[in-house]
N, C-alpha and C positions, 0 to 999 in steps of 0.2 A: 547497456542502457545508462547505468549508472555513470563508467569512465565518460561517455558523450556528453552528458547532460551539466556533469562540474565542470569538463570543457566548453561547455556554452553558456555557462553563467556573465547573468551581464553584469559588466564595471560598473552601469549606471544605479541600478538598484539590488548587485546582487541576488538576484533569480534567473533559474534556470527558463528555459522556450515553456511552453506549452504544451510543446509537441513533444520534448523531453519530458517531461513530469509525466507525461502520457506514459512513455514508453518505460519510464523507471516505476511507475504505480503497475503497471501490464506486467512486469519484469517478476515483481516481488509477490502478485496474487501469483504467478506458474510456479516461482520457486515454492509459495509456502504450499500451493496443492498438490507437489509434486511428493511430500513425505507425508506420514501418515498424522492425522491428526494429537495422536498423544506426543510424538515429537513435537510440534507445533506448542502444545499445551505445557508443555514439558519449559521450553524456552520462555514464552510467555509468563508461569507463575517465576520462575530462576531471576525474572528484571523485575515483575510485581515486589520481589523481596527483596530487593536493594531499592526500591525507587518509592522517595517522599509520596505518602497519599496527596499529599497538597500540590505535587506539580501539575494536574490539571486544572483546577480553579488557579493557579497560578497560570499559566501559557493562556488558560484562557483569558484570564484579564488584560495580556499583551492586544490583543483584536477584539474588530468589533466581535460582541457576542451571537449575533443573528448569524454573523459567516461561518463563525466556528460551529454553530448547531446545524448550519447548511451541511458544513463539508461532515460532520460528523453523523450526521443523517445518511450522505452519501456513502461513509466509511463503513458504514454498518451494513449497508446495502451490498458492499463491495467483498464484505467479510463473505456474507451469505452464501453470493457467487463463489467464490473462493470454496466454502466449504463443503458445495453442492460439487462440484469440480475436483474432489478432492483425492485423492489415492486410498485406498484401505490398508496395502502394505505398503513396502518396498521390494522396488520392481529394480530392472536392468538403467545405466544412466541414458540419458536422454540425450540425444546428439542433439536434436531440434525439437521447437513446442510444436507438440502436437496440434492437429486438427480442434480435437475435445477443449482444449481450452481458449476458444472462440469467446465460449460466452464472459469468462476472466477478463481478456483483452476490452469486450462491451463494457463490461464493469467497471471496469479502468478507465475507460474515457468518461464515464459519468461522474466517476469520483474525482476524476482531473479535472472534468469542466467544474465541478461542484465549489473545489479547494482552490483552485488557479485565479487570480494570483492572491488567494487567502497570505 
């Protein structure tokens, strides 16, 4: 999803489709539910402690502020899904996403329409 998506970035503004963001937001809710949450958690505090407390009030003052509390409304929502969706171990690897993560993909398009083109 990812390699597709920077191959369809447009020259005119630099953003990827719609339909890309979709498919790279759907991509990244399967991978992170496909390991178990303390992996997950694991990476997450590893960039908390490299990374300025200030770069969100900073990105956020890049955009309007109402979009950004839109999409991050969405994100939150999308986490949810994600975590409800999520593996307890690790399992065998995945050749293909399963069925079960339906509702991630749902997720994903809400958080795309939410953020697109934030």
């Amino acid at each position: 999803a990812h390699h597709k998506a920077i191959g369809n970035i447009q020259t005119s503004n630099g953003m990827t489709t719609k339909a890309d963001w979709y498919s790279v937001n759907a991509a990244l809710g399967r991978v992170v539910a496909s390991v178990p949450e303390k992996t997950v958690m694991d990476v997450y505090n590893s960039v908390a402690e490299i990374t300025d407390p200030g770069v969100p009030a900073y990105l956020k003052s890049l955009v309007n502020g109402a979009d950004a509390e839109k999409a991050y409304a969405a994100f939150l929502e999308f986490k949810d899904v994600v975590k409800r969706n999520q593996v307890k171990s690790v399992g065998p690897a995945a050749t293909a996403a399963p069925a079960k993560y339906y509702p991630i993909d749902e997720a994903a398009k809400s958080l795309s329409d939410a953020s697109y083109p934030f």
